[in-house]
mmCIF file of the N, C-alpha and C atoms, coordinates in Angstrom:
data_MODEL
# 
_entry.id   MODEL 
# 
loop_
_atom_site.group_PDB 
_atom_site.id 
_atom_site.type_symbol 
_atom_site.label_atom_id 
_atom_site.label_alt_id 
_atom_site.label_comp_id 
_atom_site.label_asym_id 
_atom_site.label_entity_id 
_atom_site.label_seq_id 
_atom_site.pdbx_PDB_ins_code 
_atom_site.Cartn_x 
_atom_site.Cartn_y 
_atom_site.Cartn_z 
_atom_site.occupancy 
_atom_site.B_iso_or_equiv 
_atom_site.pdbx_formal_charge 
_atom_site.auth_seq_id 
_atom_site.auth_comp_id 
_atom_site.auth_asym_id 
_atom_site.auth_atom_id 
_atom_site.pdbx_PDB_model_num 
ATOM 1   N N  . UNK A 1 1  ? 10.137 7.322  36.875  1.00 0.00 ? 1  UNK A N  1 
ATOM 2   C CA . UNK A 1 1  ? 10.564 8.335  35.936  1.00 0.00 ? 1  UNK A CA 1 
ATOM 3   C C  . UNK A 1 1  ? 9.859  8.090  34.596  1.00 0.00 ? 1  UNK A C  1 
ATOM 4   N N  . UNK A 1 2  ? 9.687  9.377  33.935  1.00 0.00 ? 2  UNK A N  1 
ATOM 5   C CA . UNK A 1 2  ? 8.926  9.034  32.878  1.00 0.00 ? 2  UNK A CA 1 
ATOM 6   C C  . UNK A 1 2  ? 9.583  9.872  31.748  1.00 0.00 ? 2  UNK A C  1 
ATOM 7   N N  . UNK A 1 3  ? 9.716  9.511  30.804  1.00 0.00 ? 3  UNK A N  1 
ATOM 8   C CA . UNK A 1 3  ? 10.465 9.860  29.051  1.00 0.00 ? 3  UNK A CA 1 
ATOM 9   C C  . UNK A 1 3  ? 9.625  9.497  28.313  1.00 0.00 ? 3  UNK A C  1 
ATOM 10  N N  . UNK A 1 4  ? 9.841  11.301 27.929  1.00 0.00 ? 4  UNK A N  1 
ATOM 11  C CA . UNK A 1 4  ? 8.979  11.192 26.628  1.00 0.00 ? 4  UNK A CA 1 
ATOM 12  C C  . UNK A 1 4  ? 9.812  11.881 25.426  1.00 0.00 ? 4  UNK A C  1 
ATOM 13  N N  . UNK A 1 5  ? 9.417  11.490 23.979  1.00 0.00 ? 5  UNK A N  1 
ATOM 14  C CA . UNK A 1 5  ? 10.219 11.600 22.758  1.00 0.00 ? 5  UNK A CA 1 
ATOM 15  C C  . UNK A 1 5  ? 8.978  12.812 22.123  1.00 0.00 ? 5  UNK A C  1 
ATOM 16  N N  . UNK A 1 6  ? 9.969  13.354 21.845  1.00 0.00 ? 6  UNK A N  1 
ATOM 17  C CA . UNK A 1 6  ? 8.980  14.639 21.008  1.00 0.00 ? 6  UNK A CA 1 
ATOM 18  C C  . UNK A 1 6  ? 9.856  14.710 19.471  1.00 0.00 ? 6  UNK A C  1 
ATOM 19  N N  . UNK A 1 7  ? 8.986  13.949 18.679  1.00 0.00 ? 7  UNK A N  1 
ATOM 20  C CA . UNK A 1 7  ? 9.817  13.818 17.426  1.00 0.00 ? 7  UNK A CA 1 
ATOM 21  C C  . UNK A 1 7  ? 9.496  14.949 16.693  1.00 0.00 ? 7  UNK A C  1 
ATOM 22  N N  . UNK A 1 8  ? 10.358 15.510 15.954  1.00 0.00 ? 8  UNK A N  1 
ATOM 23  C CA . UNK A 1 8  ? 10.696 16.320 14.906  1.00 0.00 ? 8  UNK A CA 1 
ATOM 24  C C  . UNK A 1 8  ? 10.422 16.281 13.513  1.00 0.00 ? 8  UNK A C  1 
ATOM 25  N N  . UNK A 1 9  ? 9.346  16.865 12.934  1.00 0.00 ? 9  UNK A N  1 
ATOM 26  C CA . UNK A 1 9  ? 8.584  16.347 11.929  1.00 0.00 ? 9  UNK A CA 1 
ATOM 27  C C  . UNK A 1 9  ? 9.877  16.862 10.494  1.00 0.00 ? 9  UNK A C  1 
ATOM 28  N N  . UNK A 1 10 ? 10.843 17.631 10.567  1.00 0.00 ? 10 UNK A N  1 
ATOM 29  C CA . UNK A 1 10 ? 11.507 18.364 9.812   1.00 0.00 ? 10 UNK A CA 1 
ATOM 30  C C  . UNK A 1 10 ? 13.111 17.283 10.354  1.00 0.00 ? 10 UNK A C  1 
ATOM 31  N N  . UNK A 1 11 ? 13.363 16.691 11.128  1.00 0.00 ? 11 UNK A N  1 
ATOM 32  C CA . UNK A 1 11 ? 14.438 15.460 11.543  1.00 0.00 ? 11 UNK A CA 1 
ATOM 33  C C  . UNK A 1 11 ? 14.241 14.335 10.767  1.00 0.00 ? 11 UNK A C  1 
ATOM 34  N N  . UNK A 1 12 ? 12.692 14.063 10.908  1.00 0.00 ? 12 UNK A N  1 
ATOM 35  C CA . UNK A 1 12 ? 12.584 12.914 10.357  1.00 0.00 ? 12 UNK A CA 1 
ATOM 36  C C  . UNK A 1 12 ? 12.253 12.982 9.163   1.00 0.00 ? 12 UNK A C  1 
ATOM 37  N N  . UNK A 1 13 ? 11.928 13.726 8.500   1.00 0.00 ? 13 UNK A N  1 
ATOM 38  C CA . UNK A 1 13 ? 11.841 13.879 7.018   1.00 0.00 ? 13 UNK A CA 1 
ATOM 39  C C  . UNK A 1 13 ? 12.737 12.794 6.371   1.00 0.00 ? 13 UNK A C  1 
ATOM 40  N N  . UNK A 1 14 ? 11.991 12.350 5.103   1.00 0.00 ? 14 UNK A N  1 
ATOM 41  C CA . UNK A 1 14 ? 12.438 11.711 4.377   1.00 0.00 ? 14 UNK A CA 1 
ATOM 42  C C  . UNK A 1 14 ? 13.972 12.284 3.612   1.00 0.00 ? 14 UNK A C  1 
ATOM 43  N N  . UNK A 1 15 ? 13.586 13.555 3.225   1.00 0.00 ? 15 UNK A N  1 
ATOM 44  C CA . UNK A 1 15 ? 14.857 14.639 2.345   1.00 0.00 ? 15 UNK A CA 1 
ATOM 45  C C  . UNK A 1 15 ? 15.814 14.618 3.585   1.00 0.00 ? 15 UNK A C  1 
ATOM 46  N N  . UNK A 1 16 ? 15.601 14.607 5.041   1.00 0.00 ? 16 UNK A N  1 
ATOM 47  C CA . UNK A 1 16 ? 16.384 15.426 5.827   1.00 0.00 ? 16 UNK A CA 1 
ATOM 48  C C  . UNK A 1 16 ? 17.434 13.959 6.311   1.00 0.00 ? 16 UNK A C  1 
ATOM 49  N N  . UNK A 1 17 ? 16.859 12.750 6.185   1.00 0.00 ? 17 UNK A N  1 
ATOM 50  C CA . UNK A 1 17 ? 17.469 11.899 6.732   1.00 0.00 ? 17 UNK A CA 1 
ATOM 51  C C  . UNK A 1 17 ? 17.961 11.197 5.467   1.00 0.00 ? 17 UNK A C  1 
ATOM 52  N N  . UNK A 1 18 ? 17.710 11.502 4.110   1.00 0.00 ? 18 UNK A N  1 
ATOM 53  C CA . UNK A 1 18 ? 18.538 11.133 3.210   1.00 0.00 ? 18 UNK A CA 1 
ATOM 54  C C  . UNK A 1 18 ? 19.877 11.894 2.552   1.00 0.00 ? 18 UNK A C  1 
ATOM 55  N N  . UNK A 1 19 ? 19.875 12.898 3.109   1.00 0.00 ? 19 UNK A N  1 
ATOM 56  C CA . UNK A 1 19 ? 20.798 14.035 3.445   1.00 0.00 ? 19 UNK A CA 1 
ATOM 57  C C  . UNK A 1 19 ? 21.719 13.624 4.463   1.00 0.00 ? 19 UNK A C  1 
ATOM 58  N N  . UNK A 1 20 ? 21.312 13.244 5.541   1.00 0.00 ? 20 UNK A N  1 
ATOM 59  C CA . UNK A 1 20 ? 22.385 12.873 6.769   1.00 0.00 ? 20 UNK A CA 1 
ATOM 60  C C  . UNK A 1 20 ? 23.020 12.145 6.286   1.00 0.00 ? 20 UNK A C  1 
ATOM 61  N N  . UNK A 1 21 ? 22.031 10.731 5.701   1.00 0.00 ? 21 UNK A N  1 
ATOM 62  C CA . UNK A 1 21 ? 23.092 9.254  5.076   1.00 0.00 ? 21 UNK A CA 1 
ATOM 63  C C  . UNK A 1 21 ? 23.913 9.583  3.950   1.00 0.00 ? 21 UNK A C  1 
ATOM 64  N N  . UNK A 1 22 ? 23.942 10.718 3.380   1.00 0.00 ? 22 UNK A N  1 
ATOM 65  C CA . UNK A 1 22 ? 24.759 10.842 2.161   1.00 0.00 ? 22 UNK A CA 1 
ATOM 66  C C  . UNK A 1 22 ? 26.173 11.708 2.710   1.00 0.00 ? 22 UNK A C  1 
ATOM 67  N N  . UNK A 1 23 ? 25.539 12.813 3.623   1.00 0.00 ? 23 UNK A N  1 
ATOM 68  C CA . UNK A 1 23 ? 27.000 13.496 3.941   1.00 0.00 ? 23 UNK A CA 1 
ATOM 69  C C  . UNK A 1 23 ? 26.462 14.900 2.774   1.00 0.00 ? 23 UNK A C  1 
ATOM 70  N N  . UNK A 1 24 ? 25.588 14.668 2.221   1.00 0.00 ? 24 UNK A N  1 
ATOM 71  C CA . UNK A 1 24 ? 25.936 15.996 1.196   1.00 0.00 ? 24 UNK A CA 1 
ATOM 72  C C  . UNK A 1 24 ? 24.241 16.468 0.929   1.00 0.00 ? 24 UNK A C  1 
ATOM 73  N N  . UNK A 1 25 ? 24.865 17.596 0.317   1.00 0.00 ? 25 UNK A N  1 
ATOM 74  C CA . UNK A 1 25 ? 23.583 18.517 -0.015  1.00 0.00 ? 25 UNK A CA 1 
ATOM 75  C C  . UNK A 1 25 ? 22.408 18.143 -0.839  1.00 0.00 ? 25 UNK A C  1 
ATOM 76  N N  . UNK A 1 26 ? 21.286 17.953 -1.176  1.00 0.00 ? 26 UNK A N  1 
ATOM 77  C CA . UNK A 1 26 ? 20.455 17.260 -2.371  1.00 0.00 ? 26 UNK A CA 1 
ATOM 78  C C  . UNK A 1 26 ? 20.071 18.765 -3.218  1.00 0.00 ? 26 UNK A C  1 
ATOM 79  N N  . UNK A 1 27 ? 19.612 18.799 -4.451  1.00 0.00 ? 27 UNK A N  1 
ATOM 80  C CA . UNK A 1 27 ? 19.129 19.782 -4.927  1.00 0.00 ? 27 UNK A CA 1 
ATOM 81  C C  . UNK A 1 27 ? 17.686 19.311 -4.130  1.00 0.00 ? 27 UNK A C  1 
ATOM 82  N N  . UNK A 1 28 ? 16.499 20.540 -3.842  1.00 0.00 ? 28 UNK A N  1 
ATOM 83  C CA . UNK A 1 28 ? 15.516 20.159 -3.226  1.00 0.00 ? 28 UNK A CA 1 
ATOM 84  C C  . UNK A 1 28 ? 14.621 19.466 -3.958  1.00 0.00 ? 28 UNK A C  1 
ATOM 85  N N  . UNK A 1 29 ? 14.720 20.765 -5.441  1.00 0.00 ? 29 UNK A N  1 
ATOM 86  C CA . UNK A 1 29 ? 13.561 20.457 -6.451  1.00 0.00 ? 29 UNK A CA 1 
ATOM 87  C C  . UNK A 1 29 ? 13.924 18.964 -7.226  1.00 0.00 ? 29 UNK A C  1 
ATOM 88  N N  . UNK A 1 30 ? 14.862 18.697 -7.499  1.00 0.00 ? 30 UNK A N  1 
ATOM 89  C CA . UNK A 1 30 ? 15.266 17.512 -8.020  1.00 0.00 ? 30 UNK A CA 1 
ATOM 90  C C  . UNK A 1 30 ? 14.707 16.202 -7.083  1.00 0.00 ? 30 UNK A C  1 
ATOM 91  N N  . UNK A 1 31 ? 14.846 16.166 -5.517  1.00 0.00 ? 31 UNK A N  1 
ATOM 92  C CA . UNK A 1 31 ? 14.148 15.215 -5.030  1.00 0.00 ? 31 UNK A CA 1 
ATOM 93  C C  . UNK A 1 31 ? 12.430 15.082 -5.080  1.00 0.00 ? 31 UNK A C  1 
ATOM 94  N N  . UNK A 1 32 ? 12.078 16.918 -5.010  1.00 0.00 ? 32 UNK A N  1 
ATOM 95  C CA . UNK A 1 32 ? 10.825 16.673 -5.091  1.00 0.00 ? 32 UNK A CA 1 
ATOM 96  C C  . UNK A 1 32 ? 10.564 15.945 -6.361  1.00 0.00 ? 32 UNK A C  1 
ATOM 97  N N  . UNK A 1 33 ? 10.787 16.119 -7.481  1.00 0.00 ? 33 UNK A N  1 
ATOM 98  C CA . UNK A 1 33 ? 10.454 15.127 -8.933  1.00 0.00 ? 33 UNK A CA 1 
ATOM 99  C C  . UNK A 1 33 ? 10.264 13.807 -8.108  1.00 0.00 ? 33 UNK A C  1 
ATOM 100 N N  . UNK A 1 34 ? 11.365 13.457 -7.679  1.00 0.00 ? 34 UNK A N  1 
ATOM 101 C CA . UNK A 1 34 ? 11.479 11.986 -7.199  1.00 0.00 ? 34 UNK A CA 1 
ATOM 102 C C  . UNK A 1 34 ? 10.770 11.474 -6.102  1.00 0.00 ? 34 UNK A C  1 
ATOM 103 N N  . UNK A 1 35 ? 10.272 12.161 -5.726  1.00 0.00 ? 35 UNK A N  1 
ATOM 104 C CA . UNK A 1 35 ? 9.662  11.985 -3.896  1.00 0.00 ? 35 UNK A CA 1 
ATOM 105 C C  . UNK A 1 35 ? 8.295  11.443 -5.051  1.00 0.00 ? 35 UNK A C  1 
ATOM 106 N N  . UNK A 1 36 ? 7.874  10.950 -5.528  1.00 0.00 ? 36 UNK A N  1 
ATOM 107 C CA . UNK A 1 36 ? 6.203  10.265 -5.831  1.00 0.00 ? 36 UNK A CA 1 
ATOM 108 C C  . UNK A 1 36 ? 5.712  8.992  -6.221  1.00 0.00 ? 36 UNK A C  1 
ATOM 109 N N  . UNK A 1 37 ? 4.941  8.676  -6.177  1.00 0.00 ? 37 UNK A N  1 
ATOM 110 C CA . UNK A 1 37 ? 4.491  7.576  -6.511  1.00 0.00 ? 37 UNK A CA 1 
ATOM 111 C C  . UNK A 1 37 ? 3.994  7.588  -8.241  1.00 0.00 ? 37 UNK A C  1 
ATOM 112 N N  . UNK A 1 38 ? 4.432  8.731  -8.996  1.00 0.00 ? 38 UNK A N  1 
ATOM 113 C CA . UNK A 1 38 ? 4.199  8.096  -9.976  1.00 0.00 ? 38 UNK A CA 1 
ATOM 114 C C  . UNK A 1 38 ? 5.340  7.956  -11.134 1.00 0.00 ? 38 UNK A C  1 
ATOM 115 N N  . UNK A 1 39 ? 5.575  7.420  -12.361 1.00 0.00 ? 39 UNK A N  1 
ATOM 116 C CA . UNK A 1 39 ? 6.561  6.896  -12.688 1.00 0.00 ? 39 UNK A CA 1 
ATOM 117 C C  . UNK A 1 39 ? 6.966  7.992  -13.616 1.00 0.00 ? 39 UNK A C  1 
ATOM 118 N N  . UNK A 1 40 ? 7.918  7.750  -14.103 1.00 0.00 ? 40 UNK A N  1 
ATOM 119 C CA . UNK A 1 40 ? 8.125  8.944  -15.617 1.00 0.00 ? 40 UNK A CA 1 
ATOM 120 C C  . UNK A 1 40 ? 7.370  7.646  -17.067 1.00 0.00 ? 40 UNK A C  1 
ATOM 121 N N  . UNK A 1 41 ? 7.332  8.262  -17.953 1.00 0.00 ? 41 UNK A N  1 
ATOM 122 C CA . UNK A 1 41 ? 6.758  7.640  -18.802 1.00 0.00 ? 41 UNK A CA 1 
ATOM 123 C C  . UNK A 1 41 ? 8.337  6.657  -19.486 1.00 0.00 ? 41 UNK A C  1 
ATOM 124 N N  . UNK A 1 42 ? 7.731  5.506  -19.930 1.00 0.00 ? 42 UNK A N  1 
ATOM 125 C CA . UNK A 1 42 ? 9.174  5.307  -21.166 1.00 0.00 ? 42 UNK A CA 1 
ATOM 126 C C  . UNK A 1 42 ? 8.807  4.245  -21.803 1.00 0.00 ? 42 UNK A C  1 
ATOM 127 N N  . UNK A 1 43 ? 9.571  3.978  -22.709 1.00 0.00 ? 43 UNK A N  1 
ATOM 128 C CA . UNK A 1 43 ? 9.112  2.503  -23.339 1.00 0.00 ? 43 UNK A CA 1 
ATOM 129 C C  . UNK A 1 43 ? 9.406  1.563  -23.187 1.00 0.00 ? 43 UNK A C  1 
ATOM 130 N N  . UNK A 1 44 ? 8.288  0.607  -23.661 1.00 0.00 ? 44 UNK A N  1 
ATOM 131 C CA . UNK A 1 44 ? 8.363  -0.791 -22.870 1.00 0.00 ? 44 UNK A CA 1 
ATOM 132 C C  . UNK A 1 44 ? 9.814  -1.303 -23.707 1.00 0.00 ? 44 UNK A C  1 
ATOM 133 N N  . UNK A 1 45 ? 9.861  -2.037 -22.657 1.00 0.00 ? 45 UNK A N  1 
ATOM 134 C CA . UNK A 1 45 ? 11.628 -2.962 -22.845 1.00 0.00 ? 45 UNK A CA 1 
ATOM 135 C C  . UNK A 1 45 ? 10.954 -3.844 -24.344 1.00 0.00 ? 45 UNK A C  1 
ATOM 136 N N  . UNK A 1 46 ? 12.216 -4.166 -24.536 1.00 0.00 ? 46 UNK A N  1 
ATOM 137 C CA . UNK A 1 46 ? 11.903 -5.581 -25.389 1.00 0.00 ? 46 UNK A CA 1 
ATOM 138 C C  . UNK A 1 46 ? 11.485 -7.071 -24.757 1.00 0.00 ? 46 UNK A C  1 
ATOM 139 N N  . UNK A 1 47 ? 12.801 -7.154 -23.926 1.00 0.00 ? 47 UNK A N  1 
ATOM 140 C CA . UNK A 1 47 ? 12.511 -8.123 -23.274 1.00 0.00 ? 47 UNK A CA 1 
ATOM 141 C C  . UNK A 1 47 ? 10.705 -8.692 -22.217 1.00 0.00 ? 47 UNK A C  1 
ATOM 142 N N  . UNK A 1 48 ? 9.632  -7.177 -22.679 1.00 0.00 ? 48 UNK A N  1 
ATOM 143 C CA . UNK A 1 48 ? 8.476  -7.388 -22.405 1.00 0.00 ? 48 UNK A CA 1 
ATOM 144 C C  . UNK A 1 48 ? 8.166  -7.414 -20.695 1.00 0.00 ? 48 UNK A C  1 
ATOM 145 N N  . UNK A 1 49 ? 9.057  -7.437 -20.135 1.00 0.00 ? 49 UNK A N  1 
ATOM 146 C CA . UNK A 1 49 ? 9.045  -7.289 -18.064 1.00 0.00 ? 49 UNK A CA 1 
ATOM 147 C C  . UNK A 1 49 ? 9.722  -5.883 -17.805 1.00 0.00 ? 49 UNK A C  1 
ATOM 148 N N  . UNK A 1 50 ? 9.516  -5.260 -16.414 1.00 0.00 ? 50 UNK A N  1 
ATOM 149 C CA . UNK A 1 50 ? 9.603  -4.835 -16.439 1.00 0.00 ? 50 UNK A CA 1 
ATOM 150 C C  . UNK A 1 50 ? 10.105 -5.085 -14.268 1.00 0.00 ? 50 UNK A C  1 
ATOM 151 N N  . UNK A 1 51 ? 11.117 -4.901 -13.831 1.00 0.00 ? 51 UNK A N  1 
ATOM 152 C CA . UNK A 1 51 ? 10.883 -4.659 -12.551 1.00 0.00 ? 51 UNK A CA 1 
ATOM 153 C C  . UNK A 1 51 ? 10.767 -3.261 -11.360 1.00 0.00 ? 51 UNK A C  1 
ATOM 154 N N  . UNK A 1 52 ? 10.060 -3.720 -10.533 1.00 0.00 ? 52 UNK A N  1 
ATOM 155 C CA . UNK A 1 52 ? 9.596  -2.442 -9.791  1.00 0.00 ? 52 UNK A CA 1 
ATOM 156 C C  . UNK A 1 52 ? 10.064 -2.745 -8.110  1.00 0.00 ? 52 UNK A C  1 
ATOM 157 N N  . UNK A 1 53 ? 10.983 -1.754 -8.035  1.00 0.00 ? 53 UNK A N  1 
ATOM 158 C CA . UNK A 1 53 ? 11.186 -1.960 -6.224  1.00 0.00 ? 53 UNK A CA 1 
ATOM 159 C C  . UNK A 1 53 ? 10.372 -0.739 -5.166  1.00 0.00 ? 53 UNK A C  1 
ATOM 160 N N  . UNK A 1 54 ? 10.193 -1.339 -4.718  1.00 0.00 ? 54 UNK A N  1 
ATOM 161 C CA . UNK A 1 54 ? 9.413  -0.571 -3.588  1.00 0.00 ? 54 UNK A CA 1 
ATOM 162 C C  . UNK A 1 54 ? 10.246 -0.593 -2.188  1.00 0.00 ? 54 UNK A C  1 
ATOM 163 N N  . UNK A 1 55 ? 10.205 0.731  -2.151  1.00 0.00 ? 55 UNK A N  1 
ATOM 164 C CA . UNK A 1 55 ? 11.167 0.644  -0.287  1.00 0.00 ? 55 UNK A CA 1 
ATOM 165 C C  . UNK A 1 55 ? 10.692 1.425  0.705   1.00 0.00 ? 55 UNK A C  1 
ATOM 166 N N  . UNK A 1 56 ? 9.992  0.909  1.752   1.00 0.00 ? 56 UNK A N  1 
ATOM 167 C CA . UNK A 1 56 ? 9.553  1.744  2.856   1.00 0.00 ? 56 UNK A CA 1 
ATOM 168 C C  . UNK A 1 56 ? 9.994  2.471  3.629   1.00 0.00 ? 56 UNK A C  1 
ATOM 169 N N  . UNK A 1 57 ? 9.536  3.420  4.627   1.00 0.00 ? 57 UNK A N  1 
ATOM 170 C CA . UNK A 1 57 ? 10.178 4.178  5.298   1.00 0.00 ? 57 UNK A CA 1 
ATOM 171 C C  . UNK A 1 57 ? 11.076 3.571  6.383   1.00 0.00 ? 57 UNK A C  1 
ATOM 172 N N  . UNK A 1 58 ? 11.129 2.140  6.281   1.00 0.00 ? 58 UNK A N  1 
ATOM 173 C CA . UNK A 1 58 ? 11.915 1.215  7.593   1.00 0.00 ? 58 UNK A CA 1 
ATOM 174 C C  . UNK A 1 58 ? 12.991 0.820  6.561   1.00 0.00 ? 58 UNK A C  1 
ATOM 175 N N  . UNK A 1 59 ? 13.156 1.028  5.294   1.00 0.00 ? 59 UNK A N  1 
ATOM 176 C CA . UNK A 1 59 ? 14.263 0.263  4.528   1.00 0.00 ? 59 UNK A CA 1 
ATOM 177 C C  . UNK A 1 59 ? 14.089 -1.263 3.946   1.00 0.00 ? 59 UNK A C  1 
ATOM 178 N N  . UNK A 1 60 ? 12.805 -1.430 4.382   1.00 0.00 ? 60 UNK A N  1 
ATOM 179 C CA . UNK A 1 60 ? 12.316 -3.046 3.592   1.00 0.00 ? 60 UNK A CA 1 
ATOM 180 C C  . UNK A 1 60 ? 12.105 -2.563 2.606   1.00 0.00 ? 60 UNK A C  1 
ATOM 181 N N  . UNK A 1 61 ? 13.052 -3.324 1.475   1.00 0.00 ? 61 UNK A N  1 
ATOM 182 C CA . UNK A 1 61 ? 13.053 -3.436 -0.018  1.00 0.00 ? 61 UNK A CA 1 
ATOM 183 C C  . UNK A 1 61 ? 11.652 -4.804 -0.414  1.00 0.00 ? 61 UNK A C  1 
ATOM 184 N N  . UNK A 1 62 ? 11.160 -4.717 -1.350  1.00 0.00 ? 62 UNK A N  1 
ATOM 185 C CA . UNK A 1 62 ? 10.417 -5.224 -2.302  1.00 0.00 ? 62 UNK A CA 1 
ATOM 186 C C  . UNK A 1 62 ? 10.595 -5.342 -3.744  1.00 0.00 ? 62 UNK A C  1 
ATOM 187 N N  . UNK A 1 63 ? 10.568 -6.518 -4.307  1.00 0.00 ? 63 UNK A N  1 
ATOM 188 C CA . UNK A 1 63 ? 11.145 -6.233 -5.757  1.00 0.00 ? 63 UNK A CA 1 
ATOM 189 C C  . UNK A 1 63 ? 10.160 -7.252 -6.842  1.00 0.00 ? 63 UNK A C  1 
ATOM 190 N N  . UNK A 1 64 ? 9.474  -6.948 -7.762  1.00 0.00 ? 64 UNK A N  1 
ATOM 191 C CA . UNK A 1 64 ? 8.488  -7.361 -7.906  1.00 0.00 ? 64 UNK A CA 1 
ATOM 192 C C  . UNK A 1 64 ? 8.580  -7.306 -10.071 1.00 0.00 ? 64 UNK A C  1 
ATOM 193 N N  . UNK A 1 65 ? 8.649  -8.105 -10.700 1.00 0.00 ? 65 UNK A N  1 
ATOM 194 C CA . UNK A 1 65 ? 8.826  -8.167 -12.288 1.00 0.00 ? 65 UNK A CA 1 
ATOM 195 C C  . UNK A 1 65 ? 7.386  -8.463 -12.669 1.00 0.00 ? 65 UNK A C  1 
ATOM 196 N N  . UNK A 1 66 ? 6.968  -7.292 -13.228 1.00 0.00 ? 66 UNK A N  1 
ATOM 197 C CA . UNK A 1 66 ? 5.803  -7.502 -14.091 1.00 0.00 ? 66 UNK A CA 1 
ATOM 198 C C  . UNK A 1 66 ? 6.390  -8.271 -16.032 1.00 0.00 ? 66 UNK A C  1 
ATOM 199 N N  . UNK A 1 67 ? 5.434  -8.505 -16.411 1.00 0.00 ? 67 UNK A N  1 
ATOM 200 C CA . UNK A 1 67 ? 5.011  -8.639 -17.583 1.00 0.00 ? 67 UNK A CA 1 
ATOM 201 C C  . UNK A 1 67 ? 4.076  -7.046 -18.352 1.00 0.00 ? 67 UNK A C  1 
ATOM 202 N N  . UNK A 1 68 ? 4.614  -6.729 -19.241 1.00 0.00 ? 68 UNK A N  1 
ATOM 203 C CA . UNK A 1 68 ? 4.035  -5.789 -19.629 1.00 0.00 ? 68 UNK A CA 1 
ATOM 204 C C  . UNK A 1 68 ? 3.602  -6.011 -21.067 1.00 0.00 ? 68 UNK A C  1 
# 
C-alpha cells in the first residue's frame, strides 16, 4: 500500500497555523507588517545591547545579544 500526503499550501501557512494555535481571528494586514525580516526602526537602549530572537518554522527559538 502506498500513502501519499498532498499538503496544503494555504493549511500550512504561517498566518493559517498561527490562527489555529490562538483560537482567534488575526487582523491580516497587521500580521503582514509583522511577517518580515526587517525591523522597525528605534533607539538604541542605553544599556548599549540589544537582543534578537529568531524562530523557525519548526519552533526552534534562537536568542542572540548584540552590542550596539
Amino acid at each position: 500500500m502506498k500513502q501519499f500526503v498532498i499538503e496544503n499550501p494555504v493549511l500550512n501557512s504561517s498566518y493559517y497555523r498561527l490562527k489555529r494555535a490562538l483560537r482567534a481571528e488575526i487582523n491580516e494586514s497587521a500580521w503582514a507588517a509583522l511577517y518580515s525580516t526587517t525591523s522597525y526602526l528605534f533607539d538604541p537602549p542605553k544599556t548599549g545591547k540589544i537582543a534578537v530572537k529568531v524562530i523557525n518554522h519548526y519552533g526552534d527559538e534562537v536568542l542572540k545579544v548584540y552590542e550596539v
